[in-house]
C-alpha positions in Angstrom: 118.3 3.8 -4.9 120.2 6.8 -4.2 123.6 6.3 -2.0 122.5 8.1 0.8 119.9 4.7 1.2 122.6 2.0 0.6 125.1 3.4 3.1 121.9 3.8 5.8 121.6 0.0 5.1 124.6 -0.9 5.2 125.4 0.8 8.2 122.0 -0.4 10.5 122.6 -4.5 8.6 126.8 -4.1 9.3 127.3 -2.2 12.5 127.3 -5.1 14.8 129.5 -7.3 13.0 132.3 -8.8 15.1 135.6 -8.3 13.0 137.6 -10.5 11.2 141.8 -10.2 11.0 143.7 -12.4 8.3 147.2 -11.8 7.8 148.0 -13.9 5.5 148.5 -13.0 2.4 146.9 -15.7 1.0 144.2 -16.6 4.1 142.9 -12.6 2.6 143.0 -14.0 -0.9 140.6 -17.2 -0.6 137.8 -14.9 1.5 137.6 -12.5 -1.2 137.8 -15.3 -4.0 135.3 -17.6 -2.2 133.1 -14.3 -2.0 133.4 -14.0 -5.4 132.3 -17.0 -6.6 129.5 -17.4 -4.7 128.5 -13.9 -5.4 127.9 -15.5 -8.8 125.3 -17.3 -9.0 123.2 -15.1 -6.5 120.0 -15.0 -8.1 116.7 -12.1 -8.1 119.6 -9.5 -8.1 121.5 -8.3 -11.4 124.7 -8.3 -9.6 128.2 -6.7 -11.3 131.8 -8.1 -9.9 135.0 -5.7 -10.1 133.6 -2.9 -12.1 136.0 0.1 -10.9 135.4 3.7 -10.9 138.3 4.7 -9.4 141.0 6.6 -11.1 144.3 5.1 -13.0 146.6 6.7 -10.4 144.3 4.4 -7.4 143.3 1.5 -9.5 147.5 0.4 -9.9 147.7 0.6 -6.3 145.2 -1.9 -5.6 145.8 -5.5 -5.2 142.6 -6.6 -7.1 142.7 -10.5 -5.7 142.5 -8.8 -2.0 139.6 -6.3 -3.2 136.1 -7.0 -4.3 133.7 -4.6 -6.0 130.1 -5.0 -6.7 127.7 -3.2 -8.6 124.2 -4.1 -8.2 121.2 -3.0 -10.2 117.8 -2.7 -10.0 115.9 -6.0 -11.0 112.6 -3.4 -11.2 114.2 -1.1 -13.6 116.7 -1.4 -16.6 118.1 2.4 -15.9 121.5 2.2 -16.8 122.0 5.1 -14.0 120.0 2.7 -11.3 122.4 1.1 -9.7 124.3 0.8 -5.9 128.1 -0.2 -5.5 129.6 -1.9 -2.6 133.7 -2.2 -1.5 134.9 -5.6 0.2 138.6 -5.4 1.3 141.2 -6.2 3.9 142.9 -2.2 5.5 145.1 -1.8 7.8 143.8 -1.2 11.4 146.5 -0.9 14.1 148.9 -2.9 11.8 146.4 -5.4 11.0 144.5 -6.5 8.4 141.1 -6.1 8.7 137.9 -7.3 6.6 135.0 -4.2 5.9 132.5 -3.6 3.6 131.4 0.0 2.7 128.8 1.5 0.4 129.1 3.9 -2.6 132.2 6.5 -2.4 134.6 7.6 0.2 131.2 6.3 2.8 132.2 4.6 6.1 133.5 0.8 6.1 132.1 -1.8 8.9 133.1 -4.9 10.1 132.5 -7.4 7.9 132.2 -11.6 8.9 133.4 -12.8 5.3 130.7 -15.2 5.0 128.4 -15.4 2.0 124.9 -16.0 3.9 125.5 -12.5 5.8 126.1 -11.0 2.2 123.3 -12.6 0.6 121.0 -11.6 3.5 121.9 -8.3 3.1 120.9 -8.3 -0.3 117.9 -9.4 -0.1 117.4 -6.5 2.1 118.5 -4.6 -0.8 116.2 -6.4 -2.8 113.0 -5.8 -0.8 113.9 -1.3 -0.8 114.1 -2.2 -4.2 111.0 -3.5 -4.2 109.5 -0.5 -2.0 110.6 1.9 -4.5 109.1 0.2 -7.6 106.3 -0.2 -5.6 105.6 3.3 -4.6 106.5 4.8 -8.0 104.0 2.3 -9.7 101.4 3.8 -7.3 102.8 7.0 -7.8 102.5 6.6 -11.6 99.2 5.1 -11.8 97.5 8.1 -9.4 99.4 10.8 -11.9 97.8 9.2 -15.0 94.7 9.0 -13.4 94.9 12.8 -12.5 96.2 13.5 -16.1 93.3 11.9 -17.6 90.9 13.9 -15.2 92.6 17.2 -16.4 92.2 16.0 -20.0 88.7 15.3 -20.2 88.2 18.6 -18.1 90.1 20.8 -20.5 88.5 19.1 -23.7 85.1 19.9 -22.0 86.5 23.9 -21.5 88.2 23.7 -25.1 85.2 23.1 -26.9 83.2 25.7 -24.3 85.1 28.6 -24.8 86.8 27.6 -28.7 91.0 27.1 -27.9 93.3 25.3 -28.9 95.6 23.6 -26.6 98.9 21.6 -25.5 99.5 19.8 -22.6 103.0 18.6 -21.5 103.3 16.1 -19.3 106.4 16.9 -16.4 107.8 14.9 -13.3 105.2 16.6 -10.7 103.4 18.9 -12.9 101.3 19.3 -15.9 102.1 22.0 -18.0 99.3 23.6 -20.6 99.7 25.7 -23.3 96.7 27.5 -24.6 96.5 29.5 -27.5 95.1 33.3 -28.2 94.4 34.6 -31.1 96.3 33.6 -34.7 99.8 33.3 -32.8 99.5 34.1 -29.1 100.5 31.4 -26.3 99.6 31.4 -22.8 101.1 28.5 -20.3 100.6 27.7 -17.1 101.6 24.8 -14.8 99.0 22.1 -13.0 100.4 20.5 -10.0 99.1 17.1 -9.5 99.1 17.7 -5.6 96.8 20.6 -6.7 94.8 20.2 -10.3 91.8 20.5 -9.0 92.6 24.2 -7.7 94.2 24.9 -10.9 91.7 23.9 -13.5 89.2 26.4 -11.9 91.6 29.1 -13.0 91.5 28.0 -16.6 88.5 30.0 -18.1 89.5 33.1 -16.4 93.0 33.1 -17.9 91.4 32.4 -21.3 89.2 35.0 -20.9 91.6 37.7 -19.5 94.3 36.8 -22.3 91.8 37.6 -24.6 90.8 41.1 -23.4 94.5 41.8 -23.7 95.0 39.9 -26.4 92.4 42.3 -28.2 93.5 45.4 -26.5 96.7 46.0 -28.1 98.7 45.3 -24.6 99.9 41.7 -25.6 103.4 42.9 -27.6 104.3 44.3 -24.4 103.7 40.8 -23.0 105.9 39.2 -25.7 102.7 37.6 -26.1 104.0 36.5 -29.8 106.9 35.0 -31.1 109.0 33.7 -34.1 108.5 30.3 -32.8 104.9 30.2 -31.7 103.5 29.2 -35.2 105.5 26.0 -35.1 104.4 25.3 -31.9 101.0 26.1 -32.3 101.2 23.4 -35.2 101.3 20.6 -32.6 98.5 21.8 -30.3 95.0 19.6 -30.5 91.9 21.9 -32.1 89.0 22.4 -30.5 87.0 21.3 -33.1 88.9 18.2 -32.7 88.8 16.8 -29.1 
């Protein structure tokens, strides 16, 4: 969950809170300990307390038992770089202190009650975009390998058809095949999932066309060969083979 989603969740789940003042000293301690401990032994939520990421210069500045940090990662994914943080402390307002909660870095800060239910229902919030976005990227996933497979079994089929060798290379939202021409030439071209069925009809004419030139004499001006080629060529599948 990116930052951007956290602080649009915190904002719509915090915006009406009413706030909360506590002067003293101590009063601002207990909240933020009592928050603490409960924060604990929340379950369904891998949940991280006082993990800074400010710098030295801030972090001496800050009275840590008036200050609460939380890190929480994604329960879907272990991705080290998966993770959303949250701020609970007592700032001045108008000579007072007053409880927020904000999201990520330098983001807004709202009214926060203090009390442990109204964090824990916001995380299971948090828990169930979590669960939206592992839901959608299985989908996501499980449609890709599906087209993957069909361009595959297509290019095997046009492989053995017109005798190539290729190498497919499998990208974020792409495909990306390598065919080769002649003893060292390489020709690659991306497949778009969103539009592999438009693509693979292109396939044969590129073969076919890179071979003309390939033959003709043309290709050097193409930088059609390389140094490297013949190691790359090394991993492609055969033909003969698929």
């Amino acid at each position: 969950m990116n930052s951007r989603t956290l602080n649009k969740i915190t904002r719509e789940f915090f915006s009406n809170h009413p706030p909360v003042y506590q002067e003293s000293i101590s009063g601002q301690k207990n909240i933020i300990d009592g928050l603490r401990e409960k924060v604990k032994v929340k379950k369904n939520l891998k949940i991280e307390l006082d993990k800074s990421y400010v710098s030295s210069y801030l972090s001496e500045k800050i009275d840590w038992e008036r200050y609460l940090s939380l890190e929480i990662h994604n329960p879907y994914n272990g991705g080290w770089h998966d993770r959303v943080r949250l701020e609970i402390s007592f700032e001045k307002e108008q000579g007072k202190d007053k409880l927020y909660i904000k999201s990520g870095y330098g983001e807004q800060a709202y009214n926060f009650s203090g009390r442990a239910a109204d964090l824990f229902d916001f995380f299971d919030i948090v828990l169930a975009k979590y669960r939206e976005i592992d839901n959608k990227k299985t989908k996501t996933e499980k449609i890709k390998k599906l087209k993957k497979g069909a361009v595959l079994g297509k290019i095997k089929e046009l492989a053995q058809k017109k005798q190539f060798n290729f190498y497919l290379e499998e990208q974020s939202n792409k495909l990306k095949l390598s065919i080769q021409i002649g003893e060292q030439g390489i020709v690659t071209m991306d497949i778009l999932y969103s539009k592999f069925q438009q693509e693979m009809g292109k396939i044969e004419g590129i073969v076919d066309a890179s071979r003309e030139l390939e033959k003709s004499g043309i290709v050097t001006k193409l930088n059609f060969t390389s140094k490297n080629n013949a190691y790359q060529i090394s991993y492609f599948t055969r033909y003969d083979e698929t």
